[in-house]
N, CA and C of each residue as an Amber inpcrd file, in Angstrom:
protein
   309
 -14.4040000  58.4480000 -67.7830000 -14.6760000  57.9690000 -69.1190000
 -13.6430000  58.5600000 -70.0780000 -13.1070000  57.7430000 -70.7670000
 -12.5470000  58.3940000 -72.1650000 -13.2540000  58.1470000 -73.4440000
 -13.3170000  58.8870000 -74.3080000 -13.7490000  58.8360000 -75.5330000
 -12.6010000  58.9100000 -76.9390000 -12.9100000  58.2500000 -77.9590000
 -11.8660000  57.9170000 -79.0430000 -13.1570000  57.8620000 -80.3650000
 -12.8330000  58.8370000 -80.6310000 -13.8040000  59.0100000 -81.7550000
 -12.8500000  58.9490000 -83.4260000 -13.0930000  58.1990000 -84.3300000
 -12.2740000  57.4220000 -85.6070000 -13.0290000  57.9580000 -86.3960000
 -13.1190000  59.1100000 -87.0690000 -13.6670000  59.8270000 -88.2330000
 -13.1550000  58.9510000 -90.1020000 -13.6740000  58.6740000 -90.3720000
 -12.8420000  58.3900000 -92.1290000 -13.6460000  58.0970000 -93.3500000
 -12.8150000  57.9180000 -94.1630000 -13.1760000  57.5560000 -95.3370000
 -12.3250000  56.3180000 -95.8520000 -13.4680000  55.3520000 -96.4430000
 -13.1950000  53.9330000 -97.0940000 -12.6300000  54.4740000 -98.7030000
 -11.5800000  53.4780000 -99.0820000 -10.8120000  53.3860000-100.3050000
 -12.1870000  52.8870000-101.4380000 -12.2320000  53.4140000-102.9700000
 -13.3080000  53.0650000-103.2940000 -13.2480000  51.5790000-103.8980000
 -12.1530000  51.0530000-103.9460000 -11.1560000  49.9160000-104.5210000
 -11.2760000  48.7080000-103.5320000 -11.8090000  49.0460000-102.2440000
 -11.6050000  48.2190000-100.8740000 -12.2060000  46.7080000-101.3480000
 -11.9480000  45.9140000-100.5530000 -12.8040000  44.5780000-100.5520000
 -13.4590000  44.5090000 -99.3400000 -15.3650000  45.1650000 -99.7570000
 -16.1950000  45.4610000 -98.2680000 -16.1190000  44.1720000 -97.9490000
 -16.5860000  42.7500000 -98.1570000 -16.7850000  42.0290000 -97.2990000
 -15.3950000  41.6740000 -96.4510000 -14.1040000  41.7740000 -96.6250000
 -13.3080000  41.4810000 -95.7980000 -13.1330000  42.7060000 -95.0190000
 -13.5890000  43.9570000 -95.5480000 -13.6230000  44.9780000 -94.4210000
 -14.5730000  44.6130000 -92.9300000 -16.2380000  44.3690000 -93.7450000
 -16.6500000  44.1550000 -92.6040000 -16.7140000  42.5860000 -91.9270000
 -15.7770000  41.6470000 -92.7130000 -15.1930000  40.9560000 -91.4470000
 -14.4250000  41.2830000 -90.5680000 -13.3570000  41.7070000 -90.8680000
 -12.9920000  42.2350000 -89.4470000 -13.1420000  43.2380000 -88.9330000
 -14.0330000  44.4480000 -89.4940000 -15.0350000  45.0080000 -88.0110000
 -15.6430000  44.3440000 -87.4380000 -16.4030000  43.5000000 -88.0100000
 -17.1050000  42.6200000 -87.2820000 -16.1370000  41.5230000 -85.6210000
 -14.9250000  41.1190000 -86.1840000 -14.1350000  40.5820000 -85.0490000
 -13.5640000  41.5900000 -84.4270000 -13.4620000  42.9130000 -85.0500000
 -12.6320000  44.0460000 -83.8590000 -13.8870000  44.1550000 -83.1040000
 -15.3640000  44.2890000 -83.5150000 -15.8060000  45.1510000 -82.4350000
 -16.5310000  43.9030000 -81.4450000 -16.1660000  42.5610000 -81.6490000
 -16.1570000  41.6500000 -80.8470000 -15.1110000  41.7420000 -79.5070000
 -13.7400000  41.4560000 -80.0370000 -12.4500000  41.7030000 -79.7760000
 -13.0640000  42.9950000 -78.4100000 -13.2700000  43.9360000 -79.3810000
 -13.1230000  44.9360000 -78.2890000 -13.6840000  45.4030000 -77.2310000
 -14.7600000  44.5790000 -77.1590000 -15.8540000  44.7360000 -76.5140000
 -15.7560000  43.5870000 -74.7160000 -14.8460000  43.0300000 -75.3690000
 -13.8170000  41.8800000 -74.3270000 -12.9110000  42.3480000 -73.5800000
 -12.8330000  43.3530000 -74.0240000 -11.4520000  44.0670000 -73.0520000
 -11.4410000  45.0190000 -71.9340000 -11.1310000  44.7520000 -70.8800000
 -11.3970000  45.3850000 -70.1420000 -11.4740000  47.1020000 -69.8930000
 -12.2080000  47.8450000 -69.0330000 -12.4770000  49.1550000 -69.4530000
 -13.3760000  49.6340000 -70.6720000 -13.6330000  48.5020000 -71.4210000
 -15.0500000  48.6830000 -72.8650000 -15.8160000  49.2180000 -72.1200000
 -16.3730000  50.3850000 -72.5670000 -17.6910000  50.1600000 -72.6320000
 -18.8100000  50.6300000 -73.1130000 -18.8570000  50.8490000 -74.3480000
 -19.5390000  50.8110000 -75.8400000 -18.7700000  51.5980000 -77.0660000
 -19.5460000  51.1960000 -78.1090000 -19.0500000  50.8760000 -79.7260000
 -20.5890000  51.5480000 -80.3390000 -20.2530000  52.7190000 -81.1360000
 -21.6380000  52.8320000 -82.2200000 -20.6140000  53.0760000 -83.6070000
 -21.1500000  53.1510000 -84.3920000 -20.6690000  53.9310000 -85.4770000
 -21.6140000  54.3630000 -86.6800000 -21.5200000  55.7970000 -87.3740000
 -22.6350000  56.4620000 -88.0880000 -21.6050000  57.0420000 -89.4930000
 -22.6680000  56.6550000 -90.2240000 -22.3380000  56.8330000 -91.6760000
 -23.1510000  57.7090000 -92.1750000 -22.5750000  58.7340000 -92.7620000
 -22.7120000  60.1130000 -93.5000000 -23.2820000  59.8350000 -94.8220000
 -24.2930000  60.7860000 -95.3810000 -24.7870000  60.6360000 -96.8860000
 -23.3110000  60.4160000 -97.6310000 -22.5960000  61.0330000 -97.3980000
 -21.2740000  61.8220000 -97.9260000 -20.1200000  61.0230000 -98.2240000
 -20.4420000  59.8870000 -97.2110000 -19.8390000  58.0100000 -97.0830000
 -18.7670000  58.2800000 -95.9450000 -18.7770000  59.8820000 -95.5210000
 -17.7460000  59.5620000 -93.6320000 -18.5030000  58.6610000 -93.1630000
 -17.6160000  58.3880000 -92.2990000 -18.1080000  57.3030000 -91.1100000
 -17.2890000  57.9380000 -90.0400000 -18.1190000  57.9500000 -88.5250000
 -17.6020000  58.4780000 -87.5280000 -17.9540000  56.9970000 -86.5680000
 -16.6250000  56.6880000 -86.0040000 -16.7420000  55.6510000 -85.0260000
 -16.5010000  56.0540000 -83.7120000 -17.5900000  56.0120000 -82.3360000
 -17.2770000  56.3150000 -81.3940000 -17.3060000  55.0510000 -80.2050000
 -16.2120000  55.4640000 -79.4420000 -15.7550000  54.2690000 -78.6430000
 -15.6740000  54.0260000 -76.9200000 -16.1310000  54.6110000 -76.2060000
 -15.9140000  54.8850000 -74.6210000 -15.4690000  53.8340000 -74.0260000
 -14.4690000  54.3340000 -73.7560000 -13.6220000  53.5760000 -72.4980000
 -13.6330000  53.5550000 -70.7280000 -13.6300000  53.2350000 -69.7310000
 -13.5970000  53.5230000 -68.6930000 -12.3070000  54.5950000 -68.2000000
 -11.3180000  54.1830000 -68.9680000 -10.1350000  55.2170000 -68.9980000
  -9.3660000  55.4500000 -69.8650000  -8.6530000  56.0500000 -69.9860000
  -7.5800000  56.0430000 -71.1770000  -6.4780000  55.2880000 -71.1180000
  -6.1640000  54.4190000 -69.8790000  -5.2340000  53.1400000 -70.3870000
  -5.8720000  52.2980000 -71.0530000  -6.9860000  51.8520000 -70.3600000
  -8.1970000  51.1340000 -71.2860000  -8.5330000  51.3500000 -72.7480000
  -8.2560000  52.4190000 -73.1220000  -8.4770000  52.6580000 -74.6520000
  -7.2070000  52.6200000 -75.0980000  -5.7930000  52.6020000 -74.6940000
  -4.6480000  52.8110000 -75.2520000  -4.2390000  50.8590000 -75.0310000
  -4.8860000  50.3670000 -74.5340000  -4.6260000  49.1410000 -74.4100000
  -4.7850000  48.4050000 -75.2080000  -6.2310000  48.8180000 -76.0060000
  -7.4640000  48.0360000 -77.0960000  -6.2110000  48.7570000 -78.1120000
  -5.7700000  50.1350000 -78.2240000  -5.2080000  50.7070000 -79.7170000
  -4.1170000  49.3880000 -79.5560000  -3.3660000  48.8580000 -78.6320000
  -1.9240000  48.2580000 -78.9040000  -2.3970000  46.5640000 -78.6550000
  -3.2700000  46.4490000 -78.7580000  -4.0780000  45.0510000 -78.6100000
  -3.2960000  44.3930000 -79.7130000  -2.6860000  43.2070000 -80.1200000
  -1.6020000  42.4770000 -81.1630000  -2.5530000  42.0790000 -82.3030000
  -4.0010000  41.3580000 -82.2670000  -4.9350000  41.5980000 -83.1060000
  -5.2390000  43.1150000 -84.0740000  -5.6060000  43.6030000 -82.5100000
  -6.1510000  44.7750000 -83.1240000  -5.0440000  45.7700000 -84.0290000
  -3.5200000  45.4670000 -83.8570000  -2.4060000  46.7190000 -84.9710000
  -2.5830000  45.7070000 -86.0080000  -2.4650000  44.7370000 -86.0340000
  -2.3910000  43.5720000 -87.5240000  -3.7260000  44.4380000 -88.3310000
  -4.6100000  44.4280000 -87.7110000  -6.3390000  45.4420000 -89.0170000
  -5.7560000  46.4500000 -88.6470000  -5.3240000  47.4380000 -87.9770000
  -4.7790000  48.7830000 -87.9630000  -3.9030000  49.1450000 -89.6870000
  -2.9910000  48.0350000 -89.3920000  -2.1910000  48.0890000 -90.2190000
  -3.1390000  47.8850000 -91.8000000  -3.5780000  46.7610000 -91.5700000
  -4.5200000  46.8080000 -93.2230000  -5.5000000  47.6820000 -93.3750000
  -6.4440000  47.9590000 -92.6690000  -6.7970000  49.2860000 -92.2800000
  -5.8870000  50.3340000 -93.6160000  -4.7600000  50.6320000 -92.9090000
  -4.1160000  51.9310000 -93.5690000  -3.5100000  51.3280000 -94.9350000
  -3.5680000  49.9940000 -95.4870000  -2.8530000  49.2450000 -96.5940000
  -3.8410000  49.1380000 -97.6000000  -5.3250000  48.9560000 -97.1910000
  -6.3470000  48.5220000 -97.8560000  -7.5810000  49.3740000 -97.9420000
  -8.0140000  49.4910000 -96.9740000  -9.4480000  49.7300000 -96.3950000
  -9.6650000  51.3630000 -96.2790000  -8.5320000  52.5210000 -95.9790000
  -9.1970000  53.5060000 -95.7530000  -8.0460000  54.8350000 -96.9370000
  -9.3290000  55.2810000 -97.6060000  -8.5350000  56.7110000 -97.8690000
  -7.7760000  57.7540000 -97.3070000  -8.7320000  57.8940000 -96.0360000
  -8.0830000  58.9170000 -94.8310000  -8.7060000  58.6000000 -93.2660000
  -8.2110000  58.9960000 -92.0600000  -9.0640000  58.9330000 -91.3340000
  -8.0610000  59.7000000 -90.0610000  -9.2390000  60.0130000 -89.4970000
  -8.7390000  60.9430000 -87.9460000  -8.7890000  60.2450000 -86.5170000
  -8.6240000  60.1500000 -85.6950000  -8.3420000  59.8940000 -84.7840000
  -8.5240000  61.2250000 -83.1980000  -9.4390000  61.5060000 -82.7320000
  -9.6780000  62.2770000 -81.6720000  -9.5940000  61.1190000 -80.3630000
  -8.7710000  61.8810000 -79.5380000  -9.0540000  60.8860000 -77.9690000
  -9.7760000  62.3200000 -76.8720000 -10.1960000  61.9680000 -76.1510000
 -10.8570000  63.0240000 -74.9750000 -10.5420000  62.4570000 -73.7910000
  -9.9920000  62.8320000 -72.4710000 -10.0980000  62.2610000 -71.5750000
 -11.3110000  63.2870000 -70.5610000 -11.9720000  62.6640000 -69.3980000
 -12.4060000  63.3250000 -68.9260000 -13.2930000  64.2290000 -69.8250000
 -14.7580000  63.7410000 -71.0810000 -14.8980000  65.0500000 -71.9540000
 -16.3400000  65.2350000 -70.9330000 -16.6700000  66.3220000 -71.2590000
 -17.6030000  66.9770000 -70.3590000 -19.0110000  66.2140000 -71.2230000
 -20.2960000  66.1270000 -70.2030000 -20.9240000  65.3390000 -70.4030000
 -22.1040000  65.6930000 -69.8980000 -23.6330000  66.0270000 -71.0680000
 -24.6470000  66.4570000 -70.7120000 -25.5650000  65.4970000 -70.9860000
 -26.0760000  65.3150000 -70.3480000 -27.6170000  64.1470000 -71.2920000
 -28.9850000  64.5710000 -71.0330000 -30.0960000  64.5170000 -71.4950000
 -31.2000000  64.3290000 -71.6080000 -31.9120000  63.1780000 -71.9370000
 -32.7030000  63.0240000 -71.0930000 -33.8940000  61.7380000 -71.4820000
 -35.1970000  61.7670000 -71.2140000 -35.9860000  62.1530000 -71.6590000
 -37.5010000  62.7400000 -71.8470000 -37.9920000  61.7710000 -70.4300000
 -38.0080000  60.2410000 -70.7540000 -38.4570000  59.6410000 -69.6610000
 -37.8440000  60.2770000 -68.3910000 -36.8560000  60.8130000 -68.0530000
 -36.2850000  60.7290000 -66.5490000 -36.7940000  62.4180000 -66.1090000
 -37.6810000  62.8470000 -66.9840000 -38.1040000  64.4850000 -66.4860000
 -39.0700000  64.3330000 -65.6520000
């Protein structure tokens, strides 16, 4: 598994509904591509937003970053839409779970 976790902050100037049109077609888009395999994302009182993304591998996630759709919103993304934002990749991240049902 790889993980790609997109930490940021939205411009306060942005135009939300064309923002969340095309989240809405990236996380279509991305969800098509091979090695997907899931998309959440959580919003902070504070207005961060942390987007997390698992991949089957890390070509798989470096594939979706260079996807020809997906740099065109990258690019507006950084023109329009975001004040700041981070970018973490993990390969191989270590991995604990719990689930009340499976005790």
């Amino acid at each position: 598994m790889f993980l790609v976790v997109f930490r940021n902050r939205k411009r306060a100037d942005m135009d939300a509904a064309a923002y969340a049109a095309d989240a809405e077609r990236m996380e279509r888009l991305a969800a098509a591509q091979p090695g997907y395999l899931s998309f959440r994302s959580y919003a902070a009182e504070d207005g961060e937003v942390a987007a997390i993304s698992e991949w089957a591998d890390e070509a798989a996630a470096r594939a979706w970053a260079r996807h020809a759709e997906h740099a065109l919103v990258q690019e507006k993304g950084r023109a329009e839409y975001y004040e700041s934002y981070t970018v973490y990749s993990c390969a191989d991240p270590r991995v604990r779970h719990f689930d009340r049902s499976e005790s």
